[in-house]
PAVO-483574 format. One record per residue (C-alpha): residue number from 1; residue in three letters; z, y, x. Coordinates in Angstrom, 1 decimal, always signed. Layout:
# PAVO-483574
REC    i   aa      up   north    east
REC  NUM  ALA       Z       Y       X
...
# end
This chain:
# PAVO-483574
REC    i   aa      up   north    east
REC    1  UNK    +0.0    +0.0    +0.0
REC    2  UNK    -0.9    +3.7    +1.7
REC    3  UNK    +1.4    +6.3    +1.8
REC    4  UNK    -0.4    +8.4    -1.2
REC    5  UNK    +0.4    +4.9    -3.4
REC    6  UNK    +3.6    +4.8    -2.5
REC    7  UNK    +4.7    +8.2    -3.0
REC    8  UNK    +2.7    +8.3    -6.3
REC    9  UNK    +4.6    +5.1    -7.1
REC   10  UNK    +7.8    +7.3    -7.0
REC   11  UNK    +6.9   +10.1    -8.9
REC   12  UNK    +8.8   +10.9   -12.0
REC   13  UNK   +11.9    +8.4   -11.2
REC   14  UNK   +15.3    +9.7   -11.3
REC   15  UNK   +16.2   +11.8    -8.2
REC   16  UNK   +19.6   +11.8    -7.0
REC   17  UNK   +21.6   +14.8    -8.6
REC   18  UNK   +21.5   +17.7    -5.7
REC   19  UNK   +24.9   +17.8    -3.6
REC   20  UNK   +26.3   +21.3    -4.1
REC   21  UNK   +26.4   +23.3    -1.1
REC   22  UNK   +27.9   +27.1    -2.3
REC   23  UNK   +31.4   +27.7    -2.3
REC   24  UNK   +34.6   +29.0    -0.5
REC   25  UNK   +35.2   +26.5    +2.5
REC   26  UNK   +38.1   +25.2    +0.7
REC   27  UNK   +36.1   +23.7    -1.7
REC   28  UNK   +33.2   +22.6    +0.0
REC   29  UNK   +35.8   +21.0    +2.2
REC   30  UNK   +37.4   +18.9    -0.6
REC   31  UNK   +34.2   +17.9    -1.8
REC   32  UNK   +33.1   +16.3    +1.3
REC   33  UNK   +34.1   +12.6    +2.6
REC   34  UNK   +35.4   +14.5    +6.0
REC   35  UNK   +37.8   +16.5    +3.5
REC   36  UNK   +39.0   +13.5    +1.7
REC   37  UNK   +39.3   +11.3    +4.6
REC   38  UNK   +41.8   +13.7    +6.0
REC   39  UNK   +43.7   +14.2    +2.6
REC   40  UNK   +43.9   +10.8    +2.9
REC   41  UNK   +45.1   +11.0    +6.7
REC   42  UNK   +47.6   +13.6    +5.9
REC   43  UNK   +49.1   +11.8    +2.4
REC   44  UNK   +49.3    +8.6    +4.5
REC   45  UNK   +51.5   +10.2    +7.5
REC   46  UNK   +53.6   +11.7    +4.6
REC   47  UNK   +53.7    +7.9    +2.9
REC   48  UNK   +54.6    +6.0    +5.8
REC   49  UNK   +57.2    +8.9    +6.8
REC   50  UNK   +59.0    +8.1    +3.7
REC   51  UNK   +58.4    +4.2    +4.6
REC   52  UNK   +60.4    +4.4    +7.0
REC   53  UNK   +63.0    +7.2    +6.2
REC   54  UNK   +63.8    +4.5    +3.2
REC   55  UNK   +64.4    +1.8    +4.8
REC   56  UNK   +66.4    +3.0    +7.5
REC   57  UNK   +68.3    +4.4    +4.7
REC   58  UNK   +68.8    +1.4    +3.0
REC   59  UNK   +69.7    -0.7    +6.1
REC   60  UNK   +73.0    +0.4    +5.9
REC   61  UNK   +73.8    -2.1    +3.4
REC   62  UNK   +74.3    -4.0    +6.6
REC   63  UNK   +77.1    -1.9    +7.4
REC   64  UNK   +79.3    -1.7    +4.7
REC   65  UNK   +79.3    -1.1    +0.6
REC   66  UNK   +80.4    +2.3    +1.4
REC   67  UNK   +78.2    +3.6    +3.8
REC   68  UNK   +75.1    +2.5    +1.2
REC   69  UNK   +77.0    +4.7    -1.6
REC   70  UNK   +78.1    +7.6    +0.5
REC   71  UNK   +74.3    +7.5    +1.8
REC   72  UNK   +72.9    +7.9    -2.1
REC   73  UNK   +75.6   +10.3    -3.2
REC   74  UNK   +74.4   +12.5    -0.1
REC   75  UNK   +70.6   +12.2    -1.1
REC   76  UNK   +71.9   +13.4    -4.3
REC   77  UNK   +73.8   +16.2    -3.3
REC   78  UNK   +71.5   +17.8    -0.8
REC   79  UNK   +71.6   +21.7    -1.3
REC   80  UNK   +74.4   +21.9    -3.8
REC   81  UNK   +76.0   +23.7    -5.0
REC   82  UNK   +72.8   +26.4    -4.1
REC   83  UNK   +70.6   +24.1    -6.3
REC   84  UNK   +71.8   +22.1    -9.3
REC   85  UNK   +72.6   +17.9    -8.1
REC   86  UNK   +69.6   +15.7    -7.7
REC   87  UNK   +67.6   +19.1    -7.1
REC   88  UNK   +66.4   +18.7    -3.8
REC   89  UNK   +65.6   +14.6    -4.9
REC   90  UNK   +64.0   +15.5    -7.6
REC   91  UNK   +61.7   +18.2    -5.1
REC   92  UNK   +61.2   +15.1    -2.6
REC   93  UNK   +60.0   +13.0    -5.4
REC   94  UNK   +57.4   +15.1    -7.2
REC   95  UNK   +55.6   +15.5    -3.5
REC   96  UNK   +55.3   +11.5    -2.7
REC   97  UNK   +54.1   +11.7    -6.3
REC   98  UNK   +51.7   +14.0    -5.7
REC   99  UNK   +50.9   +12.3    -2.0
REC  100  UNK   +50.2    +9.1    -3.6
REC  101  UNK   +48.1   +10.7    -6.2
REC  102  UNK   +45.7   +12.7    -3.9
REC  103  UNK   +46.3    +9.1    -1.7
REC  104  UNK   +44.3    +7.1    -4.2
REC  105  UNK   +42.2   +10.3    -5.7
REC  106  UNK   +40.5   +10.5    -2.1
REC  107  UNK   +40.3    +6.6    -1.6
REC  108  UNK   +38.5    +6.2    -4.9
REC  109  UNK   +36.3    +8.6    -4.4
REC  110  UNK   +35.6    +7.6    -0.5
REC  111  UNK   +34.6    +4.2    -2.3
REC  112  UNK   +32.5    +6.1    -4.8
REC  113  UNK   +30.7    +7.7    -2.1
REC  114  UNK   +30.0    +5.0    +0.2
REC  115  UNK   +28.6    +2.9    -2.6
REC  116  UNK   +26.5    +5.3    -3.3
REC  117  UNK   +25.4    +5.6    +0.3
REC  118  UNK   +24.7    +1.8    +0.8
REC  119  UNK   +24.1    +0.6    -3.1
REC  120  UNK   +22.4    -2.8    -1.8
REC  121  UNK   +25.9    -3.8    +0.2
REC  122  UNK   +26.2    -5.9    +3.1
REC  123  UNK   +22.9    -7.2    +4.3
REC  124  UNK   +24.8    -9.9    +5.7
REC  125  UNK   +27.9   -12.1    +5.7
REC  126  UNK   +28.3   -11.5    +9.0
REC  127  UNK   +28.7    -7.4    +8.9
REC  128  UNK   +31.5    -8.7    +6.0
REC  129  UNK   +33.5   -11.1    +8.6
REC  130  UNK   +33.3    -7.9   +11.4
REC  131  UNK   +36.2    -6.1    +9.3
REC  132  UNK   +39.3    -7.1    +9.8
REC  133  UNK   +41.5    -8.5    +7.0
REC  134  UNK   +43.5    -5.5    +6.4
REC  135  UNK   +40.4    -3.4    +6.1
REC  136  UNK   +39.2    -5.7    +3.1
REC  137  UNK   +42.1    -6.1    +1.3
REC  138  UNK   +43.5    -2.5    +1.2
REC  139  UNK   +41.9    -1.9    -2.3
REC  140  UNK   +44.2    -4.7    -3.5
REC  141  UNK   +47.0    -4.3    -1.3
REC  142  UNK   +47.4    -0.8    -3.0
REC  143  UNK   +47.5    -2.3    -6.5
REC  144  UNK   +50.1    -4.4    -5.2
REC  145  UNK   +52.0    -1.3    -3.8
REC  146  UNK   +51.6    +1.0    -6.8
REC  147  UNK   +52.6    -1.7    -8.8
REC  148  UNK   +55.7    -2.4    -7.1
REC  149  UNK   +56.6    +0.9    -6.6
REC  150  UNK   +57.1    +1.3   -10.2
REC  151  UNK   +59.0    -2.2   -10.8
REC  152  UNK   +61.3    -0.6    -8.1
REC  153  UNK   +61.9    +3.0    -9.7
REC  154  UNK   +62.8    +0.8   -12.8
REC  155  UNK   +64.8    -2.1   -11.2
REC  156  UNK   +67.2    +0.2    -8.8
REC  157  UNK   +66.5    +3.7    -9.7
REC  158  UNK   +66.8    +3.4   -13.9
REC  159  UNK   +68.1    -0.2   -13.7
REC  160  UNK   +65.7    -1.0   -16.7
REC  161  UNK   +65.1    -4.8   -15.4
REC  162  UNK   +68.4    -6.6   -17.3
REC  163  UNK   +70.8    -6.4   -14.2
REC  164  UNK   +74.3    -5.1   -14.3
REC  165  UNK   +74.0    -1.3   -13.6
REC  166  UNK   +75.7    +1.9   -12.4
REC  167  UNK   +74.0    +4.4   -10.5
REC  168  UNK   +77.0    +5.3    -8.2
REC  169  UNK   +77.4    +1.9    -6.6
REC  170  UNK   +74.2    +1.7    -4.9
REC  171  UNK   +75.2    -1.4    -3.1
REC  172  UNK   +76.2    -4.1    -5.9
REC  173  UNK   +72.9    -2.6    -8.1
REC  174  UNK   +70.6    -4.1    -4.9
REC  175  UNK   +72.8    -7.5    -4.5
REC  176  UNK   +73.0    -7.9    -8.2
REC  177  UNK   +69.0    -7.6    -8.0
REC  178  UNK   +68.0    -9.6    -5.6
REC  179  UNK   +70.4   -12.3    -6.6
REC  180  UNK   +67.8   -13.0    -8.7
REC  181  UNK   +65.2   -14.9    -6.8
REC  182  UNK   +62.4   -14.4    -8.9
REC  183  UNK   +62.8   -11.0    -8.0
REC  184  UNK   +64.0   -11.7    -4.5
REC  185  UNK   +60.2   -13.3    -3.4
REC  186  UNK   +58.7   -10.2    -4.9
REC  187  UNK   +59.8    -8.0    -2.7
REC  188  UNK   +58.7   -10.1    +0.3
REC  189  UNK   +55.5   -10.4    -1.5
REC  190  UNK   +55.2    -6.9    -1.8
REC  191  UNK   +56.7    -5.6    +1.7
REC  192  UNK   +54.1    -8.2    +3.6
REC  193  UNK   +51.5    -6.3    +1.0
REC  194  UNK   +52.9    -3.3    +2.6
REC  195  UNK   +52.9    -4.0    +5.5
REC  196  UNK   +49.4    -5.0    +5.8
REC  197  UNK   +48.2    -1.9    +4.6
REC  198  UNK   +50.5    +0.3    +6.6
REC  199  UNK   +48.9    -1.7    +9.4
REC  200  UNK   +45.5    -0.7    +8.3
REC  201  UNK   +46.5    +2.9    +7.5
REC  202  UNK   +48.3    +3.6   +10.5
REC  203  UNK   +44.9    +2.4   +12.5
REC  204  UNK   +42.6    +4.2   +10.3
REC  205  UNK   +44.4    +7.9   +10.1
REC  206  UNK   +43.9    +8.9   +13.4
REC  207  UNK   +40.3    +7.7   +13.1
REC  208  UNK   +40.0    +9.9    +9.7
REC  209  UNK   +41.4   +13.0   +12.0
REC  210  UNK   +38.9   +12.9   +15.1
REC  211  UNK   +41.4   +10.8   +17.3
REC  212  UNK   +38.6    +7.9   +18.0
REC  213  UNK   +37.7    +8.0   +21.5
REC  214  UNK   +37.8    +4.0   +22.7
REC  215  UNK   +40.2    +4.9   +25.1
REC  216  UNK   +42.9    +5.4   +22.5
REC  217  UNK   +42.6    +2.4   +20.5
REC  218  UNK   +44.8    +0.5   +22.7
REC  219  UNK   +47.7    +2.5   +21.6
REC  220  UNK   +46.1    +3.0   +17.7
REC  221  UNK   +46.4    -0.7   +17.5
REC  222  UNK   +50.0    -0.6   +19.2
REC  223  UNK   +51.2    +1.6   +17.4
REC  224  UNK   +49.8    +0.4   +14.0
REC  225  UNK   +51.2    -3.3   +14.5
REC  226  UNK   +54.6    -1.6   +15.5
REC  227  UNK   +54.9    +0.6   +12.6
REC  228  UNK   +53.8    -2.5    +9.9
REC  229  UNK   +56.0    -4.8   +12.0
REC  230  UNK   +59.1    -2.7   +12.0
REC  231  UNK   +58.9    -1.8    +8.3
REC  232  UNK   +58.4    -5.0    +7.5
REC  233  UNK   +60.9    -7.2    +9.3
REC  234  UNK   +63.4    -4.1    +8.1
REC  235  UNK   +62.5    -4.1    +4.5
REC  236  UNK   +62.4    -7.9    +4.1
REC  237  UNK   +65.4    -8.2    +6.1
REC  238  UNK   +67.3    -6.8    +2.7
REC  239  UNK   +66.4    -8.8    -0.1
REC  240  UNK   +66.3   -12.7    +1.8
REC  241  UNK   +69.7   -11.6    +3.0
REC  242  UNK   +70.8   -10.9    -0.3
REC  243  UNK   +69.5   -14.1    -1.8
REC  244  UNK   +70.2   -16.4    +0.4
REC  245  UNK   +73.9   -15.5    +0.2
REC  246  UNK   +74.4   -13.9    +3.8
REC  247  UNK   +75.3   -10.0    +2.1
REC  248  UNK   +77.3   -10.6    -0.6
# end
């Protein structure tokens, strides 16, 4: 077929809708997959910040009931009397709330984009097996963390999941939960979910911000198995404790 064929072939088939290009940087910034890659970069840091503020917070059930409680009343009290109790808490959660959101808004629409790029896929299994595992499952290893995220605001932060409750004895509301050792293995579950995308996240970011000479990836991939590694075995560490009868 010549090239006067093939273009007159194409003629009056749909045309991709025209990328808007106008607009204050901020915008045009947002709109692009550079822009969303770094919101993504940026919420991620924030997320795994939190990670691990958490659970070194909550390791101190291995000190003593006490020093959990103490730990939560403080959380709750920070900036009082300036601000009302549970002020600041409250603050600290609507931002992760909003870091998640733009977190998924931005990997959505990353997804969106490169499907649109590539419609046809991978043209073979073998560009498929070249990604690593956690690359391929962080779509579903998300699900797995928004979903638990809101099975834990309702187990220990509401106590809506038919466990004895009281909000000011932070330590017996996590032994009386993961006594139970249905719930118990879903928290491993879900911390080795965690884990494996904090793994992939914590590799990724700095590629998402410009840090991806070959000479750093050494210490990417260092630093990403130690921040998945230490989360985990910390976070884990809690609930098969529990369950298996060692904190009482």
């Amino acid at each position: 077929m010549s090239k006067v064929e093939n273009a007159q072939r194409y003629v009056g088939a749909p045309q991709p809708a025209p990328v808007k290009k106008d607009g204050p940087f901020f915008v045009m910034f947002w709109r692009s997959a550079v822009g969303k890659k770094w919101i993504m970069a940026v919420t991620g840091i924030m997320l795994i910040g939190f990670v691990f503020a958490h659970m070194l917070g909550n390791l101190k059930i291995f000190l003593s009931p006490s020093a959990l409680d103490h730990y939560a009343e403080w959380l709750r009290t920070i900036g009082y009397p300036i601000l009302p109790k549970t002020g600041v808490l409250w603050l600290m959660r609507l931002g992760l709330l909003s870091a998640v959101v733009l977190h998924i808004w931005a990997a959505a629409s990353l997804t969106r984009m490169n499907r649109a790029a590539r419609p046809t896929g991978y043209k073979s299994p073998r560009e498929y097996v070249a990604a690593d595992f956690a690359a391929r499952t962080m779509r579903w290893t998300g699900i797995i963390l928004t979903l638990f995220i809101v099975f834990h605001l309702l187990d220990l932060t509401w106590g809506q999941t038919g466990t004895t409750f009281d909000k000011d004895e932070v330590y017996n509301n996590i032994v009386n939960s993961f006594q139970r050792v249905p719930v118990a293995i879903a928290y491993i579950v879900a911390n080795i979910a965690i884990a494996i995308h904090l793994y992939h996240g914590a590799w990724s970011m700095f590629q998402s911000l410009g840090i991806n000479s070959p000479r750093f990836n050494p210490w990417r991939r260092g630093f990403a198995i130690g921040v998945a590694s230490i989360i985990a075995v910390g976070n884990i560490s809690i609930p098969l404790l529990v369950v298996t009868g060692v904190v009482k």
